[in-house]
N, C-alpha and C positions, 0 to 999 in steps of 0.2 A: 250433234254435239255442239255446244254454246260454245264462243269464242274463250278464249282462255283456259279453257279446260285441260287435264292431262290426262295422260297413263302412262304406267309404268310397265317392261317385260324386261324381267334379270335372267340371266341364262348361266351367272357364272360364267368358269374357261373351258369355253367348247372347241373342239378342233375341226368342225364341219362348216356348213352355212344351215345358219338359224332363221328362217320363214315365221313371219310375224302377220297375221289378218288382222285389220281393222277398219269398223263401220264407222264411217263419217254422215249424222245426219243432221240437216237444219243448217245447211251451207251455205244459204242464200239469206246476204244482207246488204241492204239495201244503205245506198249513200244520192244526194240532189249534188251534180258536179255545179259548177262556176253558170254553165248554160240553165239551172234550173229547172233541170230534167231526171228522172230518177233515175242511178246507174247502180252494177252491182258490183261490193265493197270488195276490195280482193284480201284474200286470208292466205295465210303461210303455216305451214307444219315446221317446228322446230324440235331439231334432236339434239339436246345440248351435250351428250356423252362425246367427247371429242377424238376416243382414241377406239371407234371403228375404223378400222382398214378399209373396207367396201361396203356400200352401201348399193341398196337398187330396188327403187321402189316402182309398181305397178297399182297404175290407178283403173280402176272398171268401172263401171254400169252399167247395170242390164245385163251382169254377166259379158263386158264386152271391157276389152283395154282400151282405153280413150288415151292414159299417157304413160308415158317410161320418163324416169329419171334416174343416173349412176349421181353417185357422191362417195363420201366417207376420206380421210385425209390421206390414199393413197392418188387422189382428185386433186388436180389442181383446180380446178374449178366447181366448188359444193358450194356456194350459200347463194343464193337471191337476194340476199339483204344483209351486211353485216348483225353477225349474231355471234353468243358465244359457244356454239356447239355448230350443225350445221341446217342449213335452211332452206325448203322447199315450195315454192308458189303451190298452190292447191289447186286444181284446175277449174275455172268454174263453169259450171250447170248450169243448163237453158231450164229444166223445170225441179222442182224442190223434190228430188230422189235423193234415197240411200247413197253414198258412194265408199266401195271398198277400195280398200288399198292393202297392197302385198307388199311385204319388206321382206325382204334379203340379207343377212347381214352375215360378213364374215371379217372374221378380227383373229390378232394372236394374244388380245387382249383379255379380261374378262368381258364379257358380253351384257350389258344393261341399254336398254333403248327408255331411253327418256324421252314419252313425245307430247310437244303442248302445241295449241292453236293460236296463233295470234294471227290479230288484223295486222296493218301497217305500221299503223303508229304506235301501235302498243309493244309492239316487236322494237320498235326502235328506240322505245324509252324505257325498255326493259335494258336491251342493249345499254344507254346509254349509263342507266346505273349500275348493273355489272361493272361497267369500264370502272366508274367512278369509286368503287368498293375496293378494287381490283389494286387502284393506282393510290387509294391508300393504305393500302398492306405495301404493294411494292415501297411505296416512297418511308412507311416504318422501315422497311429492311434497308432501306441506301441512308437512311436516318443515322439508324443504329452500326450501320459501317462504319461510316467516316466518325462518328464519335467515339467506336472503341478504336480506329485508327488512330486518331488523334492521342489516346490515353497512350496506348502503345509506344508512339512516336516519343510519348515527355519520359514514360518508365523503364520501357525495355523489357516489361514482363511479356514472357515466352504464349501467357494466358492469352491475352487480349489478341495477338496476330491467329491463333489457332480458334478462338471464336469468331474472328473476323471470315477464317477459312470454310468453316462450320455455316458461318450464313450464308457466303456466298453459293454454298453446293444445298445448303437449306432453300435457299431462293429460287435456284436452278430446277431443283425436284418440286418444286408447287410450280412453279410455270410450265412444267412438262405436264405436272398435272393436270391444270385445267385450261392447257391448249395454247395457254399466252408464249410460251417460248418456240414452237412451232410456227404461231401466227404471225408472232410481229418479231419475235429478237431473231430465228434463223430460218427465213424463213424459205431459203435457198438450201438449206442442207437438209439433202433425201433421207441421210440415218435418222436425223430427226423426224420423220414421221413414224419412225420403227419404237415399237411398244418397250423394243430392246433398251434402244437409247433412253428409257424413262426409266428401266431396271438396273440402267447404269449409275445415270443419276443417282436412283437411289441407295446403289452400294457407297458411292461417294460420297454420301449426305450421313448415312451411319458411319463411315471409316471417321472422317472428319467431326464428328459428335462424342465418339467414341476417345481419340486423341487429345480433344479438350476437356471432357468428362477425367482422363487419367492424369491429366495435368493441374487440373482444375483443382480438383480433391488430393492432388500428391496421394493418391495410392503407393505409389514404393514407398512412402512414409510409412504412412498410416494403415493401410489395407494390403500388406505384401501378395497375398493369396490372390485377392480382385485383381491386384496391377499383373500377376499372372496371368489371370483371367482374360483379361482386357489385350494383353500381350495377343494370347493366341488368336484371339477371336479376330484383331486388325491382322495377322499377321493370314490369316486366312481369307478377309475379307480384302489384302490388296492380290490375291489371287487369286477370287471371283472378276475382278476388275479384267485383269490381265486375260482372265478366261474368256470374258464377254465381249474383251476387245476384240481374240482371235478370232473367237466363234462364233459372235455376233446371236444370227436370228438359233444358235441352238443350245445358246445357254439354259439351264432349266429356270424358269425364275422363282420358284418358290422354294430356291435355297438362298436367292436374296432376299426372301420373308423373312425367312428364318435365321439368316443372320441379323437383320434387321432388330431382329424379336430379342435375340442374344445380345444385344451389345446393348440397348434399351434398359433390358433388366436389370442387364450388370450395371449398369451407369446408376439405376433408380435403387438397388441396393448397397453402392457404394454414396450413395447421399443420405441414406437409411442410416447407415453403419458412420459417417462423418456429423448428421445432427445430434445420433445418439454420443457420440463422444462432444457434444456442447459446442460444435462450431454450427454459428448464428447462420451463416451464408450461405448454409447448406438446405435451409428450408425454402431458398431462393429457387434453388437449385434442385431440387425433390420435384416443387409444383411446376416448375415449368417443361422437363423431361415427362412427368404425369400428364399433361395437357397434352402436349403433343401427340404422344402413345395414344392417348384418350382419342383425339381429334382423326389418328389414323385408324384406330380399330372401329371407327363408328362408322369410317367410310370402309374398310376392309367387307365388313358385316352385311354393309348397305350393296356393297359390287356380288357379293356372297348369295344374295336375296334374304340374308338371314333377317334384316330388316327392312322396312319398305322406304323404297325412295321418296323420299320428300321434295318440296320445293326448298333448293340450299343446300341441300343434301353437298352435295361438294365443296362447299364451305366450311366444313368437318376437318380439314385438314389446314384451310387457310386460319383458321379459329385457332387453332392448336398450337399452331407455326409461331403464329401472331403474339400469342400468351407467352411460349417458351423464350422467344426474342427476345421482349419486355424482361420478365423474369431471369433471365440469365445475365443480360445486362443489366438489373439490379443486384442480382448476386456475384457480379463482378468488381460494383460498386462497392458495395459491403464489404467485398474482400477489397478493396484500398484505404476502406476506414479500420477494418482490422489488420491490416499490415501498417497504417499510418500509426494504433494503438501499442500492435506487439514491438512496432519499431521507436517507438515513445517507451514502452514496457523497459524493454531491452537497451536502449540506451543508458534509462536510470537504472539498469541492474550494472551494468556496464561502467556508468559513471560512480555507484554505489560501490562494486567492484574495483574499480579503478582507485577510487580514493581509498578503498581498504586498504587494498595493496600499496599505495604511497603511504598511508602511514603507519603501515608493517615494514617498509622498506625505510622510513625516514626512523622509527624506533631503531630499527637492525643498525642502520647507520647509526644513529645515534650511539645503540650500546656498542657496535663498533669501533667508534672515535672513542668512549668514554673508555675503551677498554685500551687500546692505544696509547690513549693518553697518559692511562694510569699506569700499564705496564712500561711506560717511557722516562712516566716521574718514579716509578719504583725500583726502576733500574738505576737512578742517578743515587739512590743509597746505597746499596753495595759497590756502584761504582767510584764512591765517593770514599768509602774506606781501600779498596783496590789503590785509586791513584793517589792518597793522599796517605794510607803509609808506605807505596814505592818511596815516595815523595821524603817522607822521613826516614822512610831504610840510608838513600843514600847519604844521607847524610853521619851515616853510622861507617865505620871501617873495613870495607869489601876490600875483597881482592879482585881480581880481571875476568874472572869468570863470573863472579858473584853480581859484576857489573854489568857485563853481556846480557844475565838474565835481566836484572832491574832495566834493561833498556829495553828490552821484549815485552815486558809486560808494559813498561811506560807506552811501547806504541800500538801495543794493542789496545789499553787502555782509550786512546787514542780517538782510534776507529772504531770500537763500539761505540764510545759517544758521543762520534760525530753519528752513526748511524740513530741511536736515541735521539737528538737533535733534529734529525732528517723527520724522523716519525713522528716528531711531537710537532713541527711544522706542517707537515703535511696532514697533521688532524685538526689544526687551527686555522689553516686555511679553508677546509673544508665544513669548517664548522662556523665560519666567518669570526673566530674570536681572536685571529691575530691580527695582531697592532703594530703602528710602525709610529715610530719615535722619532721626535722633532728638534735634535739637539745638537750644538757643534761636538762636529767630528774632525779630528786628526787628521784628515787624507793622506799628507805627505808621512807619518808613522805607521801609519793603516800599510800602504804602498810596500814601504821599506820594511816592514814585518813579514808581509807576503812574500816579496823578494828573497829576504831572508832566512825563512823558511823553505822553501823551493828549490834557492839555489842549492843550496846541501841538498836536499833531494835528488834536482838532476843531476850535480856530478858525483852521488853516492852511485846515481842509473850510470852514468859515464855520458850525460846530456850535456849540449852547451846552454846554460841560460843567459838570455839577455834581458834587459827595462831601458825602459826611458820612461822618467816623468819627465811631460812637459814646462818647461820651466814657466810660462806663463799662467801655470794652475795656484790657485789660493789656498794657504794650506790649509785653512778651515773653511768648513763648508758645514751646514746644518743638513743632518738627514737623519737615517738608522744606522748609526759603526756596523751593530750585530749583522744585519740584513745584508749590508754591502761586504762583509767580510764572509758571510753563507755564499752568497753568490762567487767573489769572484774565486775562493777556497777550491768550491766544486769544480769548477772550472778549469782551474790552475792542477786541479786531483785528474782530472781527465784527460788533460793535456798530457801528463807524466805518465799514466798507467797507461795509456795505448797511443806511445811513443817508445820506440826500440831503440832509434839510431837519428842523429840529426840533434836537433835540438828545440828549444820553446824560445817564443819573446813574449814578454809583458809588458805592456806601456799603457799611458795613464793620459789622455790629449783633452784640452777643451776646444769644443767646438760650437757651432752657431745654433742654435734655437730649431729644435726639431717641429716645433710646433706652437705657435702664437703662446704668451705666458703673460701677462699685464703686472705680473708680480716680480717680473726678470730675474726666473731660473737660471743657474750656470749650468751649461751642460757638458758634461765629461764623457768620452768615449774611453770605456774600457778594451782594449782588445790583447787577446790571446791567441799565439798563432804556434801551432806545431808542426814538426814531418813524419807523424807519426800513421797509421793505415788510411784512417781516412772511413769516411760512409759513404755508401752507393747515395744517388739523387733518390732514388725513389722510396728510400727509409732516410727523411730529411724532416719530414714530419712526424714519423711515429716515435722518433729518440726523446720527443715532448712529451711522449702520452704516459701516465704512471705506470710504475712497476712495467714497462717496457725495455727490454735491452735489443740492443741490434745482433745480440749471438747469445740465444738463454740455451745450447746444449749443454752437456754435459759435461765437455770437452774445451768449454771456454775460457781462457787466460785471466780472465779477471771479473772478480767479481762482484758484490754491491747488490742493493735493494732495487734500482729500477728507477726511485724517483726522485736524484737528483737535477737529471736536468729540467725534470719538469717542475719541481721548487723553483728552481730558478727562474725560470720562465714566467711562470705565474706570481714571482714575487717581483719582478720587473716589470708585471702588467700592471700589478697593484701600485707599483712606484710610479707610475703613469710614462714611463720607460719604455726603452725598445729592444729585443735580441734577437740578432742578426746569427744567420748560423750558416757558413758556405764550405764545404768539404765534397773533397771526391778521392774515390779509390787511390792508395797511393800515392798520393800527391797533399798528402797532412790535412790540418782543420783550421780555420782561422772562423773565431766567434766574437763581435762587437758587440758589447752591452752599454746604451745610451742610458744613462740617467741624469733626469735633474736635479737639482739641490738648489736650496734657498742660499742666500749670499747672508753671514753672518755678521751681526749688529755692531759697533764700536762698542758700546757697553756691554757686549757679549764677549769680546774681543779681551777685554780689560778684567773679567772676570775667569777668563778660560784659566790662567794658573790655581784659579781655587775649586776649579772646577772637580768632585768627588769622578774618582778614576772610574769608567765605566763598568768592571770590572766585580765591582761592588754590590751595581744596580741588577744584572743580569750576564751571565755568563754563557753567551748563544754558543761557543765552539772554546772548548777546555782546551786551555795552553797550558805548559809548566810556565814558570815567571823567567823573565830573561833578562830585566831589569828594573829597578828604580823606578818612580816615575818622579820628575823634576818637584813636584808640590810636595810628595813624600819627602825625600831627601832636603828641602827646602823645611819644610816642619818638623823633623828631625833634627835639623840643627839649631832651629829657635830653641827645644827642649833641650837639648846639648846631649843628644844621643849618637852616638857614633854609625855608619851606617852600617851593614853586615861584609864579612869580608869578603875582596874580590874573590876566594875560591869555591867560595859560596856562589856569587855569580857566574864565573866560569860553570860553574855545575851545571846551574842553570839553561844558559845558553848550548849548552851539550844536549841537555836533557831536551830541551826543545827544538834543534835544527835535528836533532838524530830520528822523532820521536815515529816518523815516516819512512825513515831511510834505513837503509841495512847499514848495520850496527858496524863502528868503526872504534876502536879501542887504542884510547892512547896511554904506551904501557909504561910512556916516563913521566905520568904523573903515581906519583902513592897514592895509594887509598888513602891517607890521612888525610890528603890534601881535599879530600870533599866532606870533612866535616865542618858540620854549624860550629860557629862561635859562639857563646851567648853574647846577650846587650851590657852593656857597660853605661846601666841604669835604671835607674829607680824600679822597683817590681813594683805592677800595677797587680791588682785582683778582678780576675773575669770571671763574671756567672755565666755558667752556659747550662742554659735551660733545653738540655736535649736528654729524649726518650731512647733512643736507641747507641746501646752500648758500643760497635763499632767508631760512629760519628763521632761520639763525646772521646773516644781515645785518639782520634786523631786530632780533633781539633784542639785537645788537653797538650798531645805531644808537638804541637807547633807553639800551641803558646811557651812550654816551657824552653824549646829552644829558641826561642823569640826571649825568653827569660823573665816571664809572668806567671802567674800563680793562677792555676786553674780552680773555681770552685764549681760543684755538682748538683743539677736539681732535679731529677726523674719527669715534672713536670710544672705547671704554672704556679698551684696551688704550694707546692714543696720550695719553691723560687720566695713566692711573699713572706713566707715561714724564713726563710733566711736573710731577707730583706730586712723583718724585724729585728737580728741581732746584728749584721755588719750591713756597711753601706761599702758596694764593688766599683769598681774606678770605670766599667762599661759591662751591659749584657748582652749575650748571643743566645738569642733565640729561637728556639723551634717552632714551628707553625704547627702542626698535626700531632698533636699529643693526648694521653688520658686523661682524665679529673678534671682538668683547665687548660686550653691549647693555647699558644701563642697572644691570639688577638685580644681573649680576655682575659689572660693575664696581665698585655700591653695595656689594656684601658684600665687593671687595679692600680697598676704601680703609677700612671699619670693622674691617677686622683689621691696617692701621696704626700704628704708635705715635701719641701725642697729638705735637701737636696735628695731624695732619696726618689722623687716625684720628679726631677729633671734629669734623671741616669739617661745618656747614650743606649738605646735598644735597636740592635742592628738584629734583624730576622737573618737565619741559615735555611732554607728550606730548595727544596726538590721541584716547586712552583713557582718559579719565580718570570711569570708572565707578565704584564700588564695589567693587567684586572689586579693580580697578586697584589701585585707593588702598589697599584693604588689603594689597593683594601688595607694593607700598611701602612702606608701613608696615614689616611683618615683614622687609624688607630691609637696613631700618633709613636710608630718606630721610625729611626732618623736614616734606616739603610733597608737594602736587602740585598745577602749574598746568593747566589744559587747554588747550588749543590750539582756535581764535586768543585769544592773549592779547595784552590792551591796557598800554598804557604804565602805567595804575594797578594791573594786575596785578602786574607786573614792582617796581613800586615798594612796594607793600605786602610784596613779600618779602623786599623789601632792608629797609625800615623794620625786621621784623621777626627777621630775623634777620644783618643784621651788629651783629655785636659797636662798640664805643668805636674811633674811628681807631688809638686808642692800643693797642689790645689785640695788635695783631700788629708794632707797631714795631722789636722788636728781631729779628722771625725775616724781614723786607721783603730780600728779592735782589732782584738787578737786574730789571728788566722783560726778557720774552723780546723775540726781533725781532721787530718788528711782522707780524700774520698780518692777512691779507685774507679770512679763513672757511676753512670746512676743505677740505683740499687732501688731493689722493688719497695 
């Protein structure tokens, strides 16, 4: 036999010993050592199958045993020469004979004897690149660790730490294989030379393949029946483990084939069944589970004798190993570019999603607020005929009961619309369309009304009230009246309604600058203090949040919408203001509201008597009238009109200290005694351009007791139509009308000649916001009242703008025929 040469003898798994002959001939080669002398070359027998238990070989000639050698890895000592199976000096021959050799081989293993010839050197450079093939598979596999480690470590996915697990026992089961874990990593542990410990391995390498396989493709997704599958087959295969641990050398092992085989398949038809559903990553994942299968069945086949061993032959499984490693770790890859995709997918469906629903939601609001708003202005018409013919009832001849009731509906009146007020605020604040107005205010009136108002309150409750304004306060201050009188209303309403016993104070202080101002704001502390239950601490915050009450049973004393204090609040933030809120159980509430105010000009100052009563412009919280105002009275007597009788205003300030309080009846006045007067002068003529038959009779029956002559126009169009035949001393105006509303009728009659083109046009409308008034304004109307408006509304505008009786005497026609309101 020439050097290098093999043979091969497969025996399969035999449970005997296996006796092997073979003839060695042409053994003799020749080498010149260092002396330059001819010596003869020595040769080695190499059995590279690494997992014979015993080996024992018998060398003869001549029919005679010349040498015995034992080996195989149950030997600490087999090789002659580092190799990777095990290795035997050949013994050498004095003349060029045959020489037979006997093998013995007994194993629990399958049985293949790989046997090849090498000289010295060739043995050792075979050696040498084994090693070197060896060490770069191994170093792929420590490669591909720390780099799906690494992934692991930034994502957290569950995938990468159970493929990490997979190599490691992947890694383990090829180094049992082909001897390296035995040789070099353990090479002190006896079970490790046991064929057992390489059947362990490989249970471990399928369980671990199998877990990542079910993870990997989300079976309980996508394949429920496989992840069943998969279920059983690991749930058996960790008790093969368990079994081979107890029993060691009597586990059977070709029920770890065969689970081996089982969880393989399942794995390569759950990547079958995930490519045909269109996921890319699973063709990663198909060819690498194939390769390996592949790489182990060719060596199965080859231990089998089904096919002949080759030179490499064990590299069948390192090939496999190798491929699926790569391949897995690209299909791990691919699954972070398709998680980076679906999570990009999914965001923009998300963010598409997202913005749907905000502008479903900002609609919803919207038609929310619009609806609010509308049912808030729609209410101030029926509530506008409600308080403004109480308003003229009393002034008709009742008796004491007939009075009780007109004071009930006066306070109920009341409190719906302050609640309309509540809700038309809290949809302008939300809808950023409310405004706050920049104009001297009253303080010390403002004050004295509140006070006024209250005090009859608490001692109608049986409360004591107290005030103090500070006398060091200005009595004008530029702000919003409307705003500051919502605030401290509510407030001064809270104070009363959850106070039983004890009593309120109110006071009015300036104090020092809460906060740097370059424009030298005054700052005023409001505060309101009562003894009435009080709030726990820990609902000090939620009494701010809307439509919140601190007691919403069924059973609760008092009741309200929920978002008065948060109006407040939030209209104090807007004021650039502060609200202090400090209460506890039983022990009352004391609430400070800091705001600042502009300091009011000298020529603002000098103008404030001609100033148009606020009254006029906007009507934030309906009052009945309680009296005069000084510029009224004041212009009334330049006209020479007398002003209306004190019983008149006694009525009045009845009407409005009472219109919160329980009803107190005083039975030594007559009911004569609250009828209107008329004026003692001149009858003026009013167009009132209103569509809705309630509005026009009330605002007809004040003018007449005011002692003016009301005329009728159903709408804008019906108004110029009358314009043409008389000229009216002032018009009141509706805004929301048919044929021609308000605005464009305002702009027909200012492109009139004089004087019919300069008539006073004061708007009556339901809207009377900021936007409103200024869309007025630019229209060219000289007022706007809001709706419901009271008798002293109506009358501040007449004070204010009719002209001398005399002014219009010579262009006076006849009166039209008496109308009844507007008529279709």
């Amino acid at each position: 036999m020439n050097p290098a040469e093999h043979a091969t003898a497969s025996f399969g798994r035999h449970e005997g010993t296996v006796w092997i002959r073979a003839t060695l001939q042409h053994l003799r080669t020749q080498e010149i050592d260092t002396q330059g002398t001819d010596s003869q070359k020595p040769l080695f027998l190499e059995i590279s199958y690494p997992h014979l238990k015993d080996i024992k070989l018998y060398w003869a000639q001549n029919s005679k045993i010349i040498q015995t050698r034992h080996g195989g890895y149950s030997q600490t000592s087999s090789r002659d020469l580092p190799c990777q199976g095990f290795c035997f000096r050949i013994p050498q021959v004095q003349e060029d004979l045959p020489l037979t050799l006997y093998i013995a081989v007994q194993s629990n293993s399958p049985i293949i004897v790989p046997l090849r010839i090498f000289d010295e050197a060739t043995l050792l450079r075979h050696t040498r690149i084994s090693h070197i093939v060896l060490g770069i598979f191994y170093g792929s596999f420590v490669v591909m660790f720390f780099y799906n480690l690494f992934i692991y470590s930034s994502t957290r996915a569950r995938e990468y730490l159970l493929y990490d697990l997979y190599l490691i026992t992947l890694c383990l089961w090829v180094a049992s294989h082909d001897g390296t874990l035995r040789d070099l990593v353990l090479p002190n542990f006896s079970w490790s030379y046991s064929y057992h410990f390489h059947v362990l391995l490989t249970l471990l390498g399928a369980i671990a393949g199998g877990y990542f396989s079910k993870s990997f493709l989300d079976t309980r997704t996508h394949a429920p029946r496989l992840n069943a599958l998969f279920s059983v087959l690991l749930s058996f295969g960790m008790i093969c483990v368990l079994w081979v641990l107890a029993a060691k050398n009597e586990f059977p092992t070709g029920i770890a084939n065969l689970l081996t085989v089982a969880l393989s398949a399942t794995a390569i038809i759950s990547g079958i069944v995930e490519l045909r559903r269109g996921v890319s990553m699973a063709r990663y994942f198909l060819v690498g589970w194939i390769s390996v299968v592949t790489g182990s069945t060719l060596w199965v086949l080859t231990l089998s004798g089904i096919l002949p061993y080759i030179h490499g032959a064990m590299l069948y499984v390192h090939i496999g190993c190798l491929l699926e490693t790569v391949l897995l770790s690209l299909a791990l890859a691919d699954r972070i570019n398709q998680l980076q995709a679906e999570r990009a997918r999914l965001q923009q469906q998300a963010k598409a999603l997202l913005e749907d629903t905000n502008r479903k939601l900002a609609l919803s609001n919207r038609f929310k607020d619009e609806f609010l708003s509308t049912i808030s202005h729609e209410l101030r018409t029926p509530m506008n005929g409600i308080i403004g013919s109480s308003e003229l009832l009393k002034m008709t001849h009742l008796d004491d009961e007939q009075n009780n009731y007109l004071h009930q509906i006066a306070r109920s009146s009341q409190g719906m619309m302050r609640m309309v007020e509540d809700i038309l605020a809290y949809t302008q604040l939300n809808t950023d369309r409310h405004s706050f107005e920049q104009k001297p205010v009253n303080i010390t009136r403002l004050f004295e009304e509140l006070c006024s108002h209250f005090r009859a309150r608490s001692q109608a409750q049986r409360l004591s009230f107290s005030s103090h304004f500070s006398p060091d306060l200005p009595r004008f201050v530029r702000g919003d009246a409307g705003k500051i009188d919502m605030i401290l209303r509510h407030l001064l309403d809270n104070a009363c309604k959850f106070t039983e016993n004890g009593g309120i104070r109110f006071s009015a202080t300036k104090i020092a600058p809460l906060a740097k101002d370059p424009q030298g704001a005054i700052w005023i502390r409001f505060s309101i203090s009562d003894t009435g239950h009080g709030v726990p601490k820990e609902l000090h915050e939620s009494v701010f949040e809307m439509f919140r009450q601190v007691d919403a049973s069924m059973t609760r004393k008092q009741g309200g919408l929920g978002i008065g204090l948060a109006l407040c609040k939030q209209i104090v933030v807007r004021m650039r203001g502060k609200l202090e809120f400090l209460s506890d159980v039983n022990h009352g509430t004391d609430v400070h509201v800091y705001l600042p105010f502009q300091p009011v000009t000298a020529q603002e100052l000098e103008s404030i008597p001609s100033i148009l009563p606020s009254a006029l412009f906007q009507t934030s919280h309906p009052r009945n009238p309680i009296q005069e105002s000084h510029a009224s009275q004041e212009k009334r007597a330049k006209q020479g009109v007398e002003p209306a009788s004190e019983n008149a205003h006694q009525s009045d300030d009845s009407l409005t200290n009472n219109a919160l309080a329980p009803l107190s009846i005083n039975t030594s006045t007559p009911a004569a005694a609250v009828t209107e007067q008329p004026i003692e002068a001149p009858q003026a003529r009013i167009l009132i351009v209103e569509d809705n038959q309630v509005n026009y009779l009330v605002l007809e029956g004040i003018l007449r007791k005011l002692g003016h002559i009301p005329i009728a126009a159903n709408n804008g169009k019906e108004a110029l139509s009358i314009l043409k035949a008389i000229t009216p001393d002032l018009i009141f105006m509706d805004l929301q009308m048919p044929v021609m509303d308000g605005f464009e009728a305002t702009e027909a009659i200012r492109k009139l000649p004089p004087p019919k083109g300069n008539l006073p046009i004061v708007a009556v409308t339901a809207n009377s916001d900021a936007d409103n008034r200024e869309r007025c304004t630019k229209c060219g109307m000289n007022g706007v009242i809001g709706k419901p408006f009271t008798r002293k509304d109506i009358k501040n505008a007449l004070d204010l703008w009719l002209a001398p009786a005399s002014a219009n005497t010579d262009e006076l026609k006849p009166e039209p025929p008496p109308q009844n309101g507007p008529h279709p």
